[in-house]
Every structure is written in C-alpha cells, then in structure tokens.
N, C-alpha and C positions, 0 to 999 in steps of 0.2 A: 312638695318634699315631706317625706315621712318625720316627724318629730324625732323619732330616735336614730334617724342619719346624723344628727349633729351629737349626740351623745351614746355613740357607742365604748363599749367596755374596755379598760384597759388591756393594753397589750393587742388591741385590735384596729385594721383601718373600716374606712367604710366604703362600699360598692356602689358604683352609680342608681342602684335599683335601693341602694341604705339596708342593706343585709350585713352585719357584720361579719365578718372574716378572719380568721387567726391570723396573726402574721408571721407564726413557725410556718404554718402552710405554706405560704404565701415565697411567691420568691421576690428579689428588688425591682423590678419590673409591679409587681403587681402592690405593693410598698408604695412606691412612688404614686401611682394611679390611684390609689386610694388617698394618698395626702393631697392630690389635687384636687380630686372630687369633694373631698371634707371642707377644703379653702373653699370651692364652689358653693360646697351647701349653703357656710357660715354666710359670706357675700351677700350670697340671693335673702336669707334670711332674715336680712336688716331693710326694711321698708324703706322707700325713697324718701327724703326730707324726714327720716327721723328725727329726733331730738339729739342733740351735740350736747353733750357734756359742757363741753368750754362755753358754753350758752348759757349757764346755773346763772351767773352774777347779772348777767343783762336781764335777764328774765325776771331775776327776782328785784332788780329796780324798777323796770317796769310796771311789774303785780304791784308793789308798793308807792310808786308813783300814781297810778290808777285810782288804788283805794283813799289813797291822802286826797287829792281832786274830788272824788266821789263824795266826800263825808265833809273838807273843810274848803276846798277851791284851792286858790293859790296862785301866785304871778304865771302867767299865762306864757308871758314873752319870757320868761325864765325858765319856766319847762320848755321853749323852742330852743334856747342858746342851749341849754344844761343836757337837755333829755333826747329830744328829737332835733337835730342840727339839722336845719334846711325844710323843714315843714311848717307852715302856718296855722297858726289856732286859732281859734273864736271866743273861746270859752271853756271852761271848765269839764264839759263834757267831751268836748271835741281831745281834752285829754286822755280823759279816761278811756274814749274807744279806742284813741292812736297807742296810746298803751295796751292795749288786750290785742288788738290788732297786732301789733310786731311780737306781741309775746306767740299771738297763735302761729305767728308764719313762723316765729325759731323754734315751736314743737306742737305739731302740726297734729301729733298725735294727744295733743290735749282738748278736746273737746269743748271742757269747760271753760279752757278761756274765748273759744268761740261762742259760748252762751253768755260769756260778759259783755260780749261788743254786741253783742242779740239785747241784751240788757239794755245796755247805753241807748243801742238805737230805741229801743219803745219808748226812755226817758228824753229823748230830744226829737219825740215823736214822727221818727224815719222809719214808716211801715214798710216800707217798699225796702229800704235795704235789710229792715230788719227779717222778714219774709224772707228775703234772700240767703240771710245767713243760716237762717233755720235749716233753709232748704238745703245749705252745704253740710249743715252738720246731718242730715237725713242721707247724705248722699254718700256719708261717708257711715255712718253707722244707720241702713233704715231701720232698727230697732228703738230709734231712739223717741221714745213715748212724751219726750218731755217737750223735746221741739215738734214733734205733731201735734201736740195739745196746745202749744202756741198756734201752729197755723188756724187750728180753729177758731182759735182764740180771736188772731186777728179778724179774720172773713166778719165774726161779733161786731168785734168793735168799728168795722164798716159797715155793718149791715147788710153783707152779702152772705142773704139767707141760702142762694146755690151753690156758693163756696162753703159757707160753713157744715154745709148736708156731707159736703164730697171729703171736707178735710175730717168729719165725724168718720164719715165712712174709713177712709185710712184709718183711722186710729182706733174704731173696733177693731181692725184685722191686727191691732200689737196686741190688744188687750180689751175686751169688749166688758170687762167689769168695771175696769178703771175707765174705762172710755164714757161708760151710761153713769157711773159721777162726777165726771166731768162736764156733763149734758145736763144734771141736776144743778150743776155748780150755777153755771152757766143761766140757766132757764129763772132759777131762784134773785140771780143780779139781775135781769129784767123786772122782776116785779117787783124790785127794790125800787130800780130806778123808777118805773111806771107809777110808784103810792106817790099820792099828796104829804109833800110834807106836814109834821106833826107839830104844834106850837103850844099846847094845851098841854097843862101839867097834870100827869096824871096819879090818881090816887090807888095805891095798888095794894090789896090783899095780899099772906102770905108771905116767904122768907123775899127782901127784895135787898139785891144791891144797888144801889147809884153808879155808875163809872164817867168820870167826869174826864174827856181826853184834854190834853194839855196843848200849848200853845207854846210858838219861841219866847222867850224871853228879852225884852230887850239888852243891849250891853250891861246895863248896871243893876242887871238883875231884877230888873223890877217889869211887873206883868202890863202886857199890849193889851189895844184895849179889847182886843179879838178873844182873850183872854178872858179879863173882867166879864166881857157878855157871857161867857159860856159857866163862868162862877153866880154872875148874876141868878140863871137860869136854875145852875146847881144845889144853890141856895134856898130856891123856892119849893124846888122838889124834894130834895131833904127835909124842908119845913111839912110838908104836905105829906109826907110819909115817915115820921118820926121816931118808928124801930129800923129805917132801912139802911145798912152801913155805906159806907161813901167810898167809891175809891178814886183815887187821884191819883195818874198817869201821865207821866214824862220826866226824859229824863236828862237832857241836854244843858249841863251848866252852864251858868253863866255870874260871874263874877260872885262864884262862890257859894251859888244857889240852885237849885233844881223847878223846872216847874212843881213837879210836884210836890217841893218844901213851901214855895210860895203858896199855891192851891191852899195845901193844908191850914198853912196859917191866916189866909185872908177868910176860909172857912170859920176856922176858931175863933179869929178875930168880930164874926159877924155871929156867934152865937150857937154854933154848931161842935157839938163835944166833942175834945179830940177821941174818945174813946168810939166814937162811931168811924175814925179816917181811917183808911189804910191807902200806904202812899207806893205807888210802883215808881221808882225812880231809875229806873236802869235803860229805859226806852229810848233811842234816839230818833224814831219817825214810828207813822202810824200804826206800821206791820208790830214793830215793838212794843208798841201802847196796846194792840189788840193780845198778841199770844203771852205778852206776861200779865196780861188781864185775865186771859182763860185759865193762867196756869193758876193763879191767886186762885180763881173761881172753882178750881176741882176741891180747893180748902175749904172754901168758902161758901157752899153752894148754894144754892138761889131756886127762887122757881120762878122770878123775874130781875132780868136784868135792865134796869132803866139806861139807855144810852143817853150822856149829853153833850154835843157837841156843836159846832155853826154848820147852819143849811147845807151851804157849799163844803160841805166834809162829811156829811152824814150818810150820803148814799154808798159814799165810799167805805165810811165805817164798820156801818152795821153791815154790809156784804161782808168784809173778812170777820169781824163778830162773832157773826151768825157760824162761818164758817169754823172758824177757829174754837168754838163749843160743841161743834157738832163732831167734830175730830176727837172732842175729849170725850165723847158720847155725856155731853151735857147736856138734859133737857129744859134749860132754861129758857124762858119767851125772852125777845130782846124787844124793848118799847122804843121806841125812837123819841127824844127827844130836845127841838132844837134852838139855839140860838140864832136870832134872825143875822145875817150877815149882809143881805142882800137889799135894795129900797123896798119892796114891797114883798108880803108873803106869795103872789100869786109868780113872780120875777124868779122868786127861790125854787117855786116847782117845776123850772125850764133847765133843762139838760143841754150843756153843750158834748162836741166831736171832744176834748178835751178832757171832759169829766168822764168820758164815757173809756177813756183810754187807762184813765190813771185807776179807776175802779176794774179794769178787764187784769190792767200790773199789779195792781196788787192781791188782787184774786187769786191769780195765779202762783204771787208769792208766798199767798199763806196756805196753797194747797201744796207746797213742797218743793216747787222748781224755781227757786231761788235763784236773786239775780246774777249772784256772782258765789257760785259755788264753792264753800269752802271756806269765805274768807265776806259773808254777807249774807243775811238770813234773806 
C-alpha cells in the first residue's frame, strides 16, 4: 500500500490503486467505495501484535521490575505472587528475563527489550537461547548490526573459529567498517587474555595516572579484604611513581560511603597526598569504573595509564580500558597491574569458559551495544 492511500486530501476518498479522487466527481456509490477501501487501508496498516496502548502500565512494571532485580535483587517468591502469577523463579535473573520477556511479547515491535532478555541470557550464561534471541531479533530486523556482532561475538567466546569467519562474514555485508573493528576489538581481547599476568610494580616515565578500580564494600561500609589487596598494591605504585595522580573508582554506597571515599582515605591515611587523588564515585560495576575513567582521562591526560586491579578482574579490565581510550582517541599505554587474588601467580594466568564470557559482555558493552537499552549502559 502506497503511504498516501492512508492520507489523502481533504474533501477527498481514496481508490483501491490510492489515487485520490474528488468527491464532487464522484457519485454515492463511488463515496462509499472509497470509505471502505480507506478502512481497509488503515487495518492492513497496523502490523499483527502491535503494541496496545492499554499495555503502557503492564509494560512499564515490568521495565521496572527487571531493572530493580538487575541492580539490587529482591524476594524472588514475591515477584512470582506480585508480578508473574503462576511462574516459577530461581533467581534474580530468572527475573529480569521473565520481565523483558513478557514486555517483548506485549510490543513485539520493541526490539530493545528483546536485546534485554539477549542480555539476561549471556549474564546467566545461556548461549544457546541467547543466540537464539539474537537471531529473532535478525529475523525481524536483518539490519540489525548489533545482534550480528553478538553472533560473532558468541562463535569467540566458544571458540568456534568456523562460526565466527561465517558470523564476520554476515556482518561485513551490514557494515564492513564497523565490522573490521569489531574484528580488531575482538583479536586485541585474545592477546589480552593470552599475556602473562603482570605482578611487578612498574616505574614509569612521563605524565602517568594510577587508576585503582574498586571493590563492593561490605555492609558497614567498611573495605573487603579483595579491596585492601588491590590498595595494597596501589599504594606501592604511587610510592614508586611519585608525580603520578591516583584515581579511585567506584561508586556503590554503602552505609554512607563510597568505595571510592574509602580508597581515598585509606590512601591518605597510609601517606599518599590527597592532592595527588581523584576519586570517580558514580560507578556502579566495572563498565562504570572504566568509561567514567576514560571520561576523567580526556582532562586529565596521560601517556601511561597504570591499571590496578585483582588477577581474576584484570583481563577483563584492561579489554574495555583499552577500549574505552581508544573511542576517546586516547593514546595512552595501559600497564597492567595486579593484585594476586588467586593461590599462585602461575593459577592466575589460567583462563576459564567463564572469564572468557564476562570479558566477550563487556567488550561489547563498552563498544556501544548495551545491555539494556535505554535504561543501562
């Protein structure tokens, strides 16, 4: 149907071919044929399972239910009585997908909430249905560059070097610019994961910042000791480079503190100026700690960025990092280094299927395709 079948001129009907037509011309017979045809048009014009109006309020508890679960959890058996009557949950995430889930089937024509339950699934690492979802949402938009760059994504993080050639393949033919740095992205986390971890404090020439990522806080505010190691660490290398500014990153309070106000002060407390800290407290997980690090960093500029962080966090790190400086066209070297969290150094440079997934998520998160569109970086 021609677009301007549905919007012809006043004082006019419309023709089954969508030619307007005078209606002095016209006699009641051809009047009437034209106002059936126009009903027809309008009908056909509304896609099947559109989105319902009357559906706003379900929807938007839902989106808000999801994101509450996502960020703090919450009784489980109470989002089944309150939310979802008659479904079974597990857990916290089994919420948030059953919520994005019923939001996608009441508007079908939202995409993004089918990239939330795509979401969910890679954090409760369900490749298989997440794959799947992608592929709906391809099926329904092939344009869509964001869930092709997932498929290849995933083929990675299994290591199905056939799958990932073929799902490259697709995703030149949306975009073969966007596609070959995607390929860069991607190539750059292997040889992240592949280096030997670094434990040697390094003494660096030239403008250097520190970036010290942060840790949960326990309830009463006071630092874990996942924490303390990674201050420990931060400590030494501030001592070791003693014009390099410090930054202290996170931001999740906790009975009235931030990691990064503790940081700070366990810093100052141990000898370290406050005039060298700068504290990012806005962060609520790592994607956070990295892009309001970057953003600091276009003020603040470096020609080395020291990372410190625990073993088991660092490959993850310095990937979006890396990433997240090179988006701001930063040329700053990032140095790894790290707090042991693991019994031996040689234990820490062993990669599991799990690390290998949470580094492919958030890779992806800091290159723009966000888990939860809209409503979660």
């Amino acid at each position: 149907m021609k677009p301007s079948s549905i919007f012809a001129p006043l004082g006019s009907t419309v023709t089954a071919s969508g030619t307007p037509r005078s209606v002095k011309a016209g006699s009641a017979r051809r009047r009437l044929l034209g106002l059936l045809t126009a009903t027809a048009c309008l009908i056909s014009a509304v896609p099947a399972g559109a989105f319902d109006q009357a559906n706003a309020a379900r929807i938007k508890q839902l989106v808000d239910t999801g994101m509450q679960y996502y960020w703090s959890g919450g009784d489980v058996k109470k989002a089944e009585a309150e939310v979802f009557k008659g479904i079974t949950l597990h857990g916290k995430y089994d919420v948030v997908e059953e919520a994005f889930k019923e939001a996608s089937t009441l508007a079908p024509e939202r995409l993004d909430f089918q990239y939330a339950v795509a979401a969910t699934q890679i954090i409760q690492k369900k490749l298989n249905d997440a794959q799947a979802t992608f592929q709906s949402i391809l099926g329904k938009d092939p344009t869509a560059f964001d869930a092709q760059s997932w498929l290849e994504a995933i083929a990675r993080i299994r290591g199905d070097e056939t799958g990932a050639a073929l799902a490259h393949q697709a995703l030149a033919g949306l975009d073969r610019e966007r596609a070959e740095e995607y390929r860069k992205r991607f190539v750059r986390a292997e040889q992240i994961m592949a280096e030997k971890p670094n434990f040697d404090v390094p003494t660096v020439p030239g403008k250097v910042v520190i970036v010290a990522l942060g840790y949960a806080l326990a309830d009463d505010g006071k630092a874990q000791q996942t924490l303390l190691d990674r201050l420990e660490v931060t400590l030494k290398v501030a001592e070791a480079n003693p014009t390099a500014l410090v930054m202290v990153s996170g931001g999740v309070p906790k009975n009235g503190v931030t990691e990064g106000d503790v940081m700070s002060k366990w810093l100052v407390d141990k000898g370290i100026s406050r005039d060298r800290i700068m504290i990012e407290d806005k962060s609520k997980d790592t994607i956070g700690n990295v892009i309001n690090a970057a953003n600091l960093l276009v003020r603040h500029q470096a020609d080395t960025v020291i990372l410190v962080t625990s073993s088991s966090h660092m490959r993850r790190a310095r990937t979006v990092m890396e990433d997240a400086l090179k988006q701001r066209d930063l040329p700053s070297a990032v140095v790894p280094l790290n707090a042991l969290d693991a019994p031996t150094q040689d234990q820490a440079a062993k990669i599991g299927a799990d690390e290998r997934l949470v580094i492919y998520r958030d890779l992806m998160r800091v290159s723009g395709v966000w888990a939860y569109p809209g409503l979660q970086q």
